[in-house]
C-alpha positions as CSV (number, residue, x, y, z in Angstrom):
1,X,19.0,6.7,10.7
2,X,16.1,6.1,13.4
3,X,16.2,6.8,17.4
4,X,14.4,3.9,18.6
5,X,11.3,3.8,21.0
6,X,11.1,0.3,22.3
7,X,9.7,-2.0,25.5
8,X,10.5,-5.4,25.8
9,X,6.6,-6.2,26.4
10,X,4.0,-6.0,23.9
11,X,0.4,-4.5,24.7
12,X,-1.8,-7.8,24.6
13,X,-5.9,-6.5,23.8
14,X,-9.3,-7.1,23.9
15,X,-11.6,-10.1,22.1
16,X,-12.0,-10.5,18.2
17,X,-14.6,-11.8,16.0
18,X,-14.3,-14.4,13.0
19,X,-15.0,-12.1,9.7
20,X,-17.0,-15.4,7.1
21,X,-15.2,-16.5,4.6
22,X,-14.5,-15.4,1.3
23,X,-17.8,-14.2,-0.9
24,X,-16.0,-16.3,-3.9
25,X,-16.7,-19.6,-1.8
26,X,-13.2,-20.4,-2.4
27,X,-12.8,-21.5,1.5
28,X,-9.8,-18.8,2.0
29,X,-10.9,-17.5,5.6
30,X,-11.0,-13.7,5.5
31,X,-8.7,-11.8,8.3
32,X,-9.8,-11.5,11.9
33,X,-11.8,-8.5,12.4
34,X,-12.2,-6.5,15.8
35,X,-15.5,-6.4,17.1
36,X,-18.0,-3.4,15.8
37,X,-17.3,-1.8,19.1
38,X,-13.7,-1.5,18.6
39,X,-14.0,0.3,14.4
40,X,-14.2,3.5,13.9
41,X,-15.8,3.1,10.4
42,X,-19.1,1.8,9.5
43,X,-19.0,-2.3,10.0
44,X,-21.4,-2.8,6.8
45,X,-18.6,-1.0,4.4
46,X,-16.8,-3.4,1.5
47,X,-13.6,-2.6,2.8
48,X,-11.8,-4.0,0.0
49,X,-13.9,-2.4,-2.7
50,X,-14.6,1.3,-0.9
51,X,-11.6,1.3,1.8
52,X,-12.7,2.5,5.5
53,X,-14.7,5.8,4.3
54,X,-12.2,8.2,6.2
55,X,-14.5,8.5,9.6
56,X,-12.0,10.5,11.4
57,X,-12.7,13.1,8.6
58,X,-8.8,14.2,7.8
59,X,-8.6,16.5,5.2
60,X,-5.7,16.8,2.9
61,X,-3.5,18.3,5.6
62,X,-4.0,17.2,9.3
63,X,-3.3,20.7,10.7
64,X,-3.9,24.2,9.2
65,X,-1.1,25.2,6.6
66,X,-0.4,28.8,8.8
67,X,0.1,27.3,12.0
68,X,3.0,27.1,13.8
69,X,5.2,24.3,14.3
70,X,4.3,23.9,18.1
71,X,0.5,24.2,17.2
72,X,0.8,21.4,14.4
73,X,2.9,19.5,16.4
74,X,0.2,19.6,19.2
75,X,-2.4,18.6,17.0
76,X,-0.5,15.4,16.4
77,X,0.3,14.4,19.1
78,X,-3.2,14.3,20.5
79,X,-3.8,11.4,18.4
80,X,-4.8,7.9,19.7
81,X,-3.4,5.0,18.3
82,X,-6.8,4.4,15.8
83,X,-6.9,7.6,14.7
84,X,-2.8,7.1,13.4
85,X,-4.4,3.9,11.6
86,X,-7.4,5.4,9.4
87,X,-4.9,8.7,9.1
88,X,-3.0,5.8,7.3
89,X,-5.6,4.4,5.4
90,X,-7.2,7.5,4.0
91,X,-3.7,8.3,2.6
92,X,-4.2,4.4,1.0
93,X,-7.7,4.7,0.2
94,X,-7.3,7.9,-2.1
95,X,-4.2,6.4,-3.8
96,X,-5.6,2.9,-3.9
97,X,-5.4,2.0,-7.3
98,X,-1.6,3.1,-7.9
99,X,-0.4,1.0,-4.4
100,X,-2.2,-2.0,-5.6
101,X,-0.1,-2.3,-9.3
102,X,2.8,-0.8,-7.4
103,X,2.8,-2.9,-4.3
104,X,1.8,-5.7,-6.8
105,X,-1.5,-6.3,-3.5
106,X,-4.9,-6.6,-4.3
107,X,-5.9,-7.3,-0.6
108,X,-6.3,-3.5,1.0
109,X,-6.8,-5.1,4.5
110,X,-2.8,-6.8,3.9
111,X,-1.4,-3.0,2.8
112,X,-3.2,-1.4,5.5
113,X,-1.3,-4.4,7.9
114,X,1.9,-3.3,5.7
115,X,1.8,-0.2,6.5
116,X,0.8,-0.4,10.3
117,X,3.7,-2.9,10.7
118,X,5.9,-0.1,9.0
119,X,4.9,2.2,11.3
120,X,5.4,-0.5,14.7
121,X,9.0,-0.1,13.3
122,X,9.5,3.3,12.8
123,X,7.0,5.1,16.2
124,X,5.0,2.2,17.6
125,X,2.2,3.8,15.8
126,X,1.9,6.6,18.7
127,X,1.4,4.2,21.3
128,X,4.7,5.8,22.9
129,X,1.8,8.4,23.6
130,X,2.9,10.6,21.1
131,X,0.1,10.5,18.4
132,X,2.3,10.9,15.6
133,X,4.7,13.4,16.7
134,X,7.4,11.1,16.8
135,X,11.1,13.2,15.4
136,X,13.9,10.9,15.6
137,X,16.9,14.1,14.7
138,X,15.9,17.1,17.3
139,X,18.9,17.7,17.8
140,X,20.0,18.6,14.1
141,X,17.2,21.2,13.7
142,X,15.1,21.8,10.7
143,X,16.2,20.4,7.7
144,X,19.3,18.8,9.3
145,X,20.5,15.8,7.2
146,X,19.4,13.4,5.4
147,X,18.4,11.3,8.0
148,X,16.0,13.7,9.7
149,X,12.9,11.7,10.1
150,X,9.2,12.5,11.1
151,X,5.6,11.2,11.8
152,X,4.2,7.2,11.7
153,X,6.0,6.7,9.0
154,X,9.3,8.5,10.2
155,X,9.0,10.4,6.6
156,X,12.8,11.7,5.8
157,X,13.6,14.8,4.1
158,X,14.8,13.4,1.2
159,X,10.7,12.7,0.2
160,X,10.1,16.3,-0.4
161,X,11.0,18.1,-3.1
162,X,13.2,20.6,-2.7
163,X,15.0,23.4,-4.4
164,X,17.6,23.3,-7.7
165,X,20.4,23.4,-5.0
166,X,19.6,20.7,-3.1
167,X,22.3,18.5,-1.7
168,X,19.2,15.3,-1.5
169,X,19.2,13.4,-4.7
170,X,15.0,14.7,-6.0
171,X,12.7,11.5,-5.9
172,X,10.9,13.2,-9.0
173,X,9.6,10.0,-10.3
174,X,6.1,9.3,-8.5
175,X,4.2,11.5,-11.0
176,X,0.9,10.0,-9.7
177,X,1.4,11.5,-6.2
178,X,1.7,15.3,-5.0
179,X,5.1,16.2,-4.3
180,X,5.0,18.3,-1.1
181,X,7.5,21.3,-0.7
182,X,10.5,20.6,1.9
183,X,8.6,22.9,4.3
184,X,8.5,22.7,8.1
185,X,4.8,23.0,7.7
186,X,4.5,20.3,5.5
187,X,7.2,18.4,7.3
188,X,5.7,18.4,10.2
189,X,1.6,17.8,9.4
190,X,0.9,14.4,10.1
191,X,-1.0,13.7,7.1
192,X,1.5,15.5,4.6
193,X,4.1,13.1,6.3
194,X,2.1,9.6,5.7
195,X,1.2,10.8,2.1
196,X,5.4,11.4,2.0
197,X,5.9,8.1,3.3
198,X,3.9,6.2,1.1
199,X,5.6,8.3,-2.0
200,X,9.2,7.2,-1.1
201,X,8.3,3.7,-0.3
202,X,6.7,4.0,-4.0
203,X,9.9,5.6,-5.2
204,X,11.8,2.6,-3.8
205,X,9.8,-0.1,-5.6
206,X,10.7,1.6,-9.3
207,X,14.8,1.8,-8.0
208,X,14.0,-2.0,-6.9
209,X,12.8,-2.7,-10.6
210,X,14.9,-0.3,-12.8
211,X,18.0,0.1,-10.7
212,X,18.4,-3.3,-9.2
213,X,16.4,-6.4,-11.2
214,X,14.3,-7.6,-8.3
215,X,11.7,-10.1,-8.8
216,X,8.5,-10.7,-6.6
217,X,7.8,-9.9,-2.8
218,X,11.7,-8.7,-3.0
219,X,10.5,-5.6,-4.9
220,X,8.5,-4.2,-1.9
221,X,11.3,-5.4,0.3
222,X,13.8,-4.2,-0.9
223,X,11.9,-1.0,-1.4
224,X,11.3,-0.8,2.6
225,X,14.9,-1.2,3.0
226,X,15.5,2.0,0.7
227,X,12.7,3.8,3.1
228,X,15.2,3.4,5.6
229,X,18.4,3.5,4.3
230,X,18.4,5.1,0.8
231,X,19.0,2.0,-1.4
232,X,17.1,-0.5,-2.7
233,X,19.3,-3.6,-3.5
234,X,19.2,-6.5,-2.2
235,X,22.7,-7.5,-0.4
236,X,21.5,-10.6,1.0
237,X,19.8,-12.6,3.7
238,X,21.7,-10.7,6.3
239,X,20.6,-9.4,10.1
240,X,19.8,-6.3,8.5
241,X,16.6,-8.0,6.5
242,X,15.4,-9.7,9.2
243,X,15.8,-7.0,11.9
244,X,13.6,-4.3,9.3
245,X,11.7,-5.3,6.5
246,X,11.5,-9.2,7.6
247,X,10.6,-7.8,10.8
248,X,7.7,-5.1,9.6
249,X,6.4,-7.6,7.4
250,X,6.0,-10.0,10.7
251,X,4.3,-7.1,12.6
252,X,1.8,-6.6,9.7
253,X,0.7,-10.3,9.4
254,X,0.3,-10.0,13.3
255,X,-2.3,-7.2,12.9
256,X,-3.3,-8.3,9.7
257,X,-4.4,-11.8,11.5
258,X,-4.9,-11.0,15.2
259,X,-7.7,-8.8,14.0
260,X,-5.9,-5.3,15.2
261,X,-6.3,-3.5,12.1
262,X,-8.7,-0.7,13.2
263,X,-8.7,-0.6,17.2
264,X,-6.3,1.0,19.2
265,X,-4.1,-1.8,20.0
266,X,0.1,-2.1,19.0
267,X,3.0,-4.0,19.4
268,X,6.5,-3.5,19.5
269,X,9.0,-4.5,17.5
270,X,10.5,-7.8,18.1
271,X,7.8,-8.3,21.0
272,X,6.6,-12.1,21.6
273,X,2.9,-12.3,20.3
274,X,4.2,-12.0,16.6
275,X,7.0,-14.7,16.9
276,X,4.6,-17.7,15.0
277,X,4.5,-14.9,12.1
278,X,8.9,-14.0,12.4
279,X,8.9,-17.9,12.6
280,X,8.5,-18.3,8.7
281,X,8.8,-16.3,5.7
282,X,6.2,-13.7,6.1
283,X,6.8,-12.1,2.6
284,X,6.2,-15.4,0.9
285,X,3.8,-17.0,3.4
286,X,1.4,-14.3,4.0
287,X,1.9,-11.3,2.0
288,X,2.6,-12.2,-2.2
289,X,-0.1,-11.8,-4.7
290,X,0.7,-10.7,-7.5
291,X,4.0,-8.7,-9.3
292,X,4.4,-5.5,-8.0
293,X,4.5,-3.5,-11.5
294,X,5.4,-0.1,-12.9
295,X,2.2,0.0,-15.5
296,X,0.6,3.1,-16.3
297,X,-2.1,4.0,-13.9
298,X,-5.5,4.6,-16.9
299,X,-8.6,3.5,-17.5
300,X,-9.2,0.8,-20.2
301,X,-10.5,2.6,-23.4
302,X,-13.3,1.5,-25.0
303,X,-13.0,-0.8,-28.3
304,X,-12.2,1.9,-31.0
305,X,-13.8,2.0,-34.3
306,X,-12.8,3.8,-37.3
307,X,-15.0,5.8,-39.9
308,X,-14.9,5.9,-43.4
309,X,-16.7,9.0,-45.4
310,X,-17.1,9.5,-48.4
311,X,-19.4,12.3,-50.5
312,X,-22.8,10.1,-50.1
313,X,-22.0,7.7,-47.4
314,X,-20.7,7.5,-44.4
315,X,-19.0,3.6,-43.5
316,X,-18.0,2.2,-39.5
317,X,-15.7,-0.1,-39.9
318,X,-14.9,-2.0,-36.2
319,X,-10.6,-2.0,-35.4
320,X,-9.4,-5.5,-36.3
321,X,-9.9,-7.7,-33.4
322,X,-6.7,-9.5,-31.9
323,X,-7.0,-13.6,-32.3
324,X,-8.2,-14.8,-29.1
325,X,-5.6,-14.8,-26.2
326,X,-6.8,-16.5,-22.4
327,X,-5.6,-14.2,-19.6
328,X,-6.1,-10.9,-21.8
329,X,-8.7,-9.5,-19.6
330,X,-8.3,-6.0,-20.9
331,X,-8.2,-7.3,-24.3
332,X,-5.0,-5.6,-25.1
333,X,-3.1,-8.5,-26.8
334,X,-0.9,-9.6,-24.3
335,X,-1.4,-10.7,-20.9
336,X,0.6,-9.0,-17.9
337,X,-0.3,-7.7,-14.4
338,X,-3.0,-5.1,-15.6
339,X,-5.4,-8.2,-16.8
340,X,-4.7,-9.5,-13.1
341,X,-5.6,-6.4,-11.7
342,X,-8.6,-5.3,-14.1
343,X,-10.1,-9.2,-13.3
344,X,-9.9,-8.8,-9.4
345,X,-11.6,-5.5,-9.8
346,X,-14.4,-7.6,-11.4
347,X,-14.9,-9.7,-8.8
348,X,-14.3,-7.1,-5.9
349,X,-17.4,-5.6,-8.7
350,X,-15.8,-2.3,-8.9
351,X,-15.9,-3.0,-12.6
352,X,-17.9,-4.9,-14.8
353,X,-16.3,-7.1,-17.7
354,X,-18.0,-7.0,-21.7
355,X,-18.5,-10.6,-22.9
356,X,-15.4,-10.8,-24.9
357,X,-13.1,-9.7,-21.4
358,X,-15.5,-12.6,-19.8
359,X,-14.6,-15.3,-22.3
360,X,-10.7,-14.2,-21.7
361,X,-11.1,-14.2,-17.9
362,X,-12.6,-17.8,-17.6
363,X,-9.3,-19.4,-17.4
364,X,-10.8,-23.1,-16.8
365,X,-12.9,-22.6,-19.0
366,X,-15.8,-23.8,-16.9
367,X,-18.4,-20.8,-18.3
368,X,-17.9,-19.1,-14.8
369,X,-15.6,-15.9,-13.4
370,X,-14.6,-16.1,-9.7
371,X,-11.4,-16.2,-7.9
372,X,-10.0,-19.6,-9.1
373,X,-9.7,-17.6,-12.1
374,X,-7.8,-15.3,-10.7
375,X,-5.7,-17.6,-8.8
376,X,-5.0,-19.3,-12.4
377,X,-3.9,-16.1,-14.1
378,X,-1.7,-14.8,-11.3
379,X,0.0,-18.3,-12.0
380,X,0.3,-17.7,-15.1
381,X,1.8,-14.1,-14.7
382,X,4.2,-15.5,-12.5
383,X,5.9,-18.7,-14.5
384,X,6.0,-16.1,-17.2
């Protein structure tokens, strides 16, 4: 499906600083961090809570919708390799909350790595000096097959929605995303084609649940072996796993630990400096949290409360409160991925728990909520 762009040596960069450890006082170091010289976003920003702050400034589009292919295309490919990384993560950041249930990751700094290592695979991340004007199917033309591929991401047709004749099977089932037109303006905006990207991947981590069973860090990938091939089962430890997802999933940890996550350093795929990450399992090592889940994407209602009237008085009666059940963050009467989610938002403080959703958060039970609580109820999610 892909024309690859690779060199046998890998562009080896510039000194990194130790980011402190974790504010939970857990003693889980944070990821290396390039030096403030080397970001492009403000160094003071909770990157996990507010993402990077978008300081390149892309809009929803990277080029204007009424230019012409060789003006958008030009655009691109003026990019530097940073400015493909935050064009990455703004597409992350605005969709942040449905990647982190889908992708079952509540670390943003590990699905920006994801993604960059996706996009070592598919263009080098423009560091071919291309920005991200990478096509891999020029010579099919516009919208050639199925395979025609474009931008970081090497976004294939079949993301777009197209027409009630169209011979691509319609990936329809993202409702949470836009669903761009199969345009060659939208095709070829570099933006539009990260947004796409993100989609499909998205798209392959429901087949990898409905369609196929899959369990754990197999979900997302399997679902980077759909990006590229159109299906999302597993068929087994084979070269194919290690030479794609196994492989992106090495790249990511690289940047993701070297501290390359918002210079303008890269790698290439297969290249030396990430073979202590390709050495183990980087999926299971480095990358699982938590169980990538379908849930709908809404905001926890408030507790309801029923009301009574009759002609002189006027009776609140509170809804019947479930017995207690440790785990239940959201108070729901169950415990699954969404109390996971909802309690690591409390501690990132994005949200702030009532005292009931405290007393079901403290899973020790020693009167305090921090991330060994956390730790506990992803445990429990996942012997369960």
């Amino acid at each position: 499906m892909k024309t690859w762009f690779r060199k046998l040596s890998a562009i080896l960069c510039c000194g990194v600083l130790c980011a402190p450890f974790s504010a939970f006082g857990i003693g889980t170091p944070a990821p290396v961090r390039a030096s403030a010289a080397d970001i492009a976003h403000d160094p003071s920003r909770d990157v996990q809570k507010e993402g990077v702050g978008n300081p390149f400034n892309f809009g929803e589009r990277n080029t204007p919708a009424d230019a012409s292919i060789s003006e958008i295309r030009a655009i691109n490919h003026k990019m530097t390799v940073q400015e493909v990384k935050y064009a990455l993560y703004k597409e992350i950041d605005e969709h942040w909350d449905l990647i982190s249930v889908r992708f079952g990751q509540t670390d943003r700094e590990k699905v920006y790595a994801l993604f960059l290592g996706i996009g070592t695979l598919e263009s080098t991340l423009g560091g071919n000096g291309n920005g991200c004007d990478l096509e891999t199917a020029l010579d099919q033309g516009f919208p050639g097959s199925s395979a025609h591929a474009y931008g970081t991401l090497q976004t294939a047709v079949t993301a777009f929605k197209d027409g009630p004749d169209s011979p691509y099977m319609q990936e329809s089932d993202v409702p949470e995303m836009e669903w761009y037109d199969l345009n060659e303006s939208n095709f070829f905006d570099g933006i539009i084609s990260n947004h796409m990207g993100i989609r499909k991947i998205i798209h392959f981590i429901r087949s990898a649940i409905v369609d196929y069973d899959l369990k754990g860090w197999q979900i997302v990938r399997g679902a980077l072996k759909g990006h590229n091939t159109g299906w999302a089962n597993y068929t087994g430890d084979d070269g194919y796993y290690a030479n794609y997802p196994d492989e992106g999933c090495a790249l990511a940890q690289w940047y993701y630990e070297e501290g390359h996550l918002y210079d303008n350093v890269f790698t290439w795929t297969k290249a030396e400096v990430a073979a202590k990450q390709r050495a183990g399992n980087p999926w299971e090592d480095w990358w699982y949290d938590i169980e990538p889940s379908l849930a709908e994407i809404t905001t926890q209602p408030e507790s309801a409360t029923t009301t009574t009237t009759t002609t002189t008085t006027t009776e609140t009666t509170a809804a019947p409160i479930p017995e207690p059940l440790i785990g239940d963050v959201n108070l729901n009467g169950e415990v699954t991925v969404a109390d996971a989610v909802l309690l690591s938002k409390a501690l990132y403080t994005e949200v702030t728990l009532n005292e009931s959703q405290a007393a079901q958060a403290d899973m020790n039970a020693d009167r305090k909520i921090n991330a060994v609580d956390l730790t506990l109820l992803k445990r429990y999610l996942i012997r369960n």
